[in-house]
N, C-alpha and C positions, 0 to 999 in steps of 0.2 A: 628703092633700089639701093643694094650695098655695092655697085659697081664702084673701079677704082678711080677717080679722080672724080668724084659726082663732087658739089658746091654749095655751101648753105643755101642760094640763090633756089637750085633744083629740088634739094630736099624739102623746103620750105613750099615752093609752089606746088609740088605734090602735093603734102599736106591738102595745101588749098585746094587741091580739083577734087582730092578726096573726100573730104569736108562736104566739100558742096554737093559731091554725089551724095553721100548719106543725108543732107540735109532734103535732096531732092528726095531722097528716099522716104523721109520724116515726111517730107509734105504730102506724097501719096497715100501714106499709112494713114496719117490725121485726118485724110476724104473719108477713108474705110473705116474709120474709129476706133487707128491703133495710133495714138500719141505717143510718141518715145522719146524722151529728153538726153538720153547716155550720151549725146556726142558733143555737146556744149563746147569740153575741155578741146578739144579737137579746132571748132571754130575759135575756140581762144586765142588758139597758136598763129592759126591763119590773120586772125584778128593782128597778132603784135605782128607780123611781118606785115602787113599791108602799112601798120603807122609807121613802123621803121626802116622799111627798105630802100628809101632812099637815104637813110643815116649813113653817109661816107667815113663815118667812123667806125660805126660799127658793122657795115658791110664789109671795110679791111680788115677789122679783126677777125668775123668769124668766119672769110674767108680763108685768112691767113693760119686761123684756127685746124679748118678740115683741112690744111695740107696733111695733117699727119692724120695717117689711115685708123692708127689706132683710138686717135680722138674722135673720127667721124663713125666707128661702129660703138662707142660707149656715150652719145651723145646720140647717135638714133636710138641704141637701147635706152635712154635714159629716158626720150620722148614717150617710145611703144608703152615701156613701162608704168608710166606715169598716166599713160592713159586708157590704158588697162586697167588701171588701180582705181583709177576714178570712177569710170563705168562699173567697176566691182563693187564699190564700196556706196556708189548709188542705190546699189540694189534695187529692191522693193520698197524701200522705205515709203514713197509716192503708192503703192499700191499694186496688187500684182495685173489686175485688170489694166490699169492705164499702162501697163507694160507689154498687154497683149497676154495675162494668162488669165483662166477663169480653174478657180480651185476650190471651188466648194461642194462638186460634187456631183453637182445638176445633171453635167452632161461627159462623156468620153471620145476622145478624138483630139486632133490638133494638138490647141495648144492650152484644153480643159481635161482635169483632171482632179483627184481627189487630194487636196491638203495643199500644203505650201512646199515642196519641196523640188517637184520640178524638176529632178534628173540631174544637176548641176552643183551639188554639194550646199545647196540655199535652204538655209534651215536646219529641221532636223529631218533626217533621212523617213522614217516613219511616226504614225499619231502616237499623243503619248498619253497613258492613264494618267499624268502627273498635273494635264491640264483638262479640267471639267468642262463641255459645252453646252448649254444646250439653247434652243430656242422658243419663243412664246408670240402668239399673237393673241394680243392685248384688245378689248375694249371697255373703254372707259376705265382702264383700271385694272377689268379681270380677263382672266385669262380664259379663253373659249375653244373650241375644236371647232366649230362651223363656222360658216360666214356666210354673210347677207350681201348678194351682189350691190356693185355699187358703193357700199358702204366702206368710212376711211376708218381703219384699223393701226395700231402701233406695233411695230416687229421687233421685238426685244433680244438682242444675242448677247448672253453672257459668258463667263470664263471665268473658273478659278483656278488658284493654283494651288496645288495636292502637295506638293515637291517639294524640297528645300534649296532649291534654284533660283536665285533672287531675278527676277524679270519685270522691271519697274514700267516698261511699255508693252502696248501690242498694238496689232493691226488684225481687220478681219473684210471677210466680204463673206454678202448675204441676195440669194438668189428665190427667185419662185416661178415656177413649172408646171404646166399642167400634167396631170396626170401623179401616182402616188411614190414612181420611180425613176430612178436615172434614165437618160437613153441619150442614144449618140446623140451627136453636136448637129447634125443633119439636121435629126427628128426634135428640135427643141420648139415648142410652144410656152410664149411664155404668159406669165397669168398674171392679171391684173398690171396694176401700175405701181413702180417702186417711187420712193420720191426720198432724198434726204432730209431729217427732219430739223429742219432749221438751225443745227446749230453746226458751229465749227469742225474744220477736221472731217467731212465725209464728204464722197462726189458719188454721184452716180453716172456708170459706164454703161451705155446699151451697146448690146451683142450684135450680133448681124453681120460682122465683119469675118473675114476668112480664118481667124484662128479659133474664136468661139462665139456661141449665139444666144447664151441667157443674159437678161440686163440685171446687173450685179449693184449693189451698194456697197462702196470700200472704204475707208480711209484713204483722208488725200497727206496725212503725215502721218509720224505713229505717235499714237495717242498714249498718253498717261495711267498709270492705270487705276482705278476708279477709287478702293479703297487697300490698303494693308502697303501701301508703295510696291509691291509687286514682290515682297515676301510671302511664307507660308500662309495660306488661307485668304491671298488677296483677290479682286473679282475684277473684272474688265467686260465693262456694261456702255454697247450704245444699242440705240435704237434709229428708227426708219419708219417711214408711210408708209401707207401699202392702201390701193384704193381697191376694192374686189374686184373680180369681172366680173362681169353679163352673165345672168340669167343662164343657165342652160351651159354654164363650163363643166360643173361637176368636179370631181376630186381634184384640189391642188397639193403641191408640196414646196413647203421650203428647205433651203438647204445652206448650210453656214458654215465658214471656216474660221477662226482664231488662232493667231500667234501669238503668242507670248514671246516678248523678247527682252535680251539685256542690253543691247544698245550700245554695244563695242564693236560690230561688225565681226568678232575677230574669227577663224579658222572657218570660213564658209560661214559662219553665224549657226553652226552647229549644236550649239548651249542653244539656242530658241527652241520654244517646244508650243506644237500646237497639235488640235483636233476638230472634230467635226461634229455638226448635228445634223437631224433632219428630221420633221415632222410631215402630219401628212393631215390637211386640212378638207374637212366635207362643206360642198353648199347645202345651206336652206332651201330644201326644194318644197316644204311644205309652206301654207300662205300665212306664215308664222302664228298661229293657231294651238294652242296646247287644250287637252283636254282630259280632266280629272274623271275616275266613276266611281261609284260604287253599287249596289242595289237598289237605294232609292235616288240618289242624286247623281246629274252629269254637270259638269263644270267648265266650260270654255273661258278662253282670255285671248288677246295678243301679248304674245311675250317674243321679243323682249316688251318691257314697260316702254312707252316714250311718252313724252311731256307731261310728266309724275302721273298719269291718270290712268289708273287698271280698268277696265272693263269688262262689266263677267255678263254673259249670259248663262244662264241659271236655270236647269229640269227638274223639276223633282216630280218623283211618281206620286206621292202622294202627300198630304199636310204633314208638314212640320218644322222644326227649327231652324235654322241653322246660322252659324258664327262663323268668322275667320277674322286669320291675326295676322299679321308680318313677323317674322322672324329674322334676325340674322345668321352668318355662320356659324357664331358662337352661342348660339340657341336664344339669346336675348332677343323677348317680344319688341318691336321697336315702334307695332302702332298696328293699333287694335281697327278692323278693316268693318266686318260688317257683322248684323245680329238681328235679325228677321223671325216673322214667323208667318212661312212662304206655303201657300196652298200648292194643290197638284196644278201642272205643267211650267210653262216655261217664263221668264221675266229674265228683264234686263237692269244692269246697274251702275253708273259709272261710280270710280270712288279716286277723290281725290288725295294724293302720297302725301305726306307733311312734308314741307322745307327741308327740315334735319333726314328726312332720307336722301343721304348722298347715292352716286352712282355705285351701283356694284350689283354682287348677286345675294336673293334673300331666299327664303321656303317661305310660302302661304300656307298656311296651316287651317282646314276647313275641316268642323264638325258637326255631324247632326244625328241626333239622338248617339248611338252607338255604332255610328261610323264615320270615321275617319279618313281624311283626305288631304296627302302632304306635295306639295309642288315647288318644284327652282323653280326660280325667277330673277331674270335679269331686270334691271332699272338702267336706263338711262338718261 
């Protein structure tokens, strides 16, 4: 209150009841799992008057101080100000989830939405072509479209920068959803399990709470950015777990956002430029089974490969040859597989992978008489 004779005494305990309602407020929110830090500076204030207000010296002075009216409106402003600028300048730096927003896309309503930008001059107002996003879920290495329920995968979001805007930080957050589209904040099912992947600088936020409802992986400061210090052509790379779901979810999606920022705060933090990805990922609904043909021969295997050891079962209509090789992506044979001379119908074979084949994806290359039979193949 700017009434006429109020007294540092008054103005100060206000603070203090203030405080403490937003702190009560903070503790409600933190049940729901909206943590909110902005008010610290606030309990600061209350903080120094609780150790000083018994100081008889300095309660005469800044009593003696607010006599004059014009000291006591440019010393409240000086307070409001001061703490306005702090909460401003906290921003998102901690993330925009732990602040109560979800931005990556997943879902519309509340306080989800597409990008970083938030209504509030935070950021840059719209995505920019000048920053590249995109997302990957990784196994063992490579990059796949389907998933095998259950199974732990690595979710990759990267960011370059296009522009000549120096942005030596960012921050991002990365969501998954069942189904291949956004949909409101209501309707949000979320897929699988997110988990941060061991290293510094990420938290995971679950949704659920009134403002949004996808469980999101964010930066819990802004991170560095990975290579070029955040000049032309630099890239800003983290990753994340991600455990599948059950059996019988069917199509999921992920969804990412990235900032890129310079790390001055300054004019709303407007010079930050960020964008968006979003993939759309199938389950393995089949009993992971692949099957080669041609005329005279049929060819099954489990793929992917696990514990180096391919296993064919083997049709042939009628006598004759047949060979296979491993290949890699770069066509290099990397280990000559099998070479028989297989009467009609069916047999089985297990073949064990050499050591030196690392994880990743190969082609089996199988030939008999004058035909040919080429197949991907994951190894694990």
């Amino acid at each position: 209150s700017l009434y006429a004779g109020i007294t540092m005494d008054k103005v100060l305990i206000s603070i203090d009841f203030v405080t403490e309602l937003f702190f009560r407020k903070r503790s409600f929110e933190k049940i729901k799992g909206k943590p909110k830090n902005k008010f610290a500076f606030l309990n600061l204030i209350a903080f120094f008057y609780h150790c000083f207000s018994k100081s008889i010296f300095i309660k005469k002075y800044f009593t003696k101080l607010f006599k004059s009216q014009k000291m006591k409106k440019k010393i409240l402003l000086f307070i409001t100000l001061v703490s306005v600028g702090y909460i401003t300048l906290t921003s998102y730096k901690a993330g925009a989830g732990f602040n109560g927003y979800e931005c990556t896309g997943a879902e519309s309503g509340s306080q989800a939405s597409t990008g970083c930008y938030q209504g509030s001059s935070c950021h840059s107002s719209t995505a920019s072509a000048n920053i590249a996003v995109t997302l990957e879920l990784d196994s063992a290495g490579v990059a796949v479209s389907s998933y095998t329920p259950g199974k732990v995968y690595i979710v990759k979001i990267t960011g370059t920068n296009n522009g000549s805007t120096t942005l030596p930080k960012f921050g991002f957050q990365v969501s998954c959803i069942k189904g291949s589209a956004s949909v409101a904040y209501t309707n949000v099912v979320n897929a699988g399990t997110l988990a941060t992947n061991s290293v510094g600088g990420t938290r995971l936020i679950n949704g659920g709470g009134i403002n949004f409802s996808a469980n999101i992986v964010e930066q819990s400061s802004a991170i560095l950015a990975s290579s070029g210090g955040g000049g032309l052509h630099s890239t800003y790379v983290d990753s994340l777990r991600w455990t599948a779901p059950s059996s019988g979810t069917g199509t999921i999606s992920f969804f990412g956002a990235l900032n890129a920022v310079d790390g001055t705060d300054a004019s709303g933090d407007v010079n930050d430029l960020w964008n968006t990805a979003h993939i759309v990922i199938g389950e393995r609904t089949s009993s992971g089974i692949d099957e080669i043909n041609a005329e005279n021969i049929a060819i099954n295997f489990a793929n992917p490969v696990q514990n180096h050891t391919l296993y064919l079962n083997i049709k042939m209509a009628h006598d004759a040859p047949l060979s296979g090789d491993l290949y890699n992506l770069n066509g290099q044979m990397v280990q000559h597989l099998y070479n028989q001379n297989l009467t009609s119908g069916n047999s089985q074979t297990a073949i064990h992978l050499n050591n030196e084949i690392t994880a990743g994806e190969y082609f089996i290359h199988f030939q008999s008489g004058n035909e040919v039979l080429n197949k991907k193949v994951l190894v694990f």
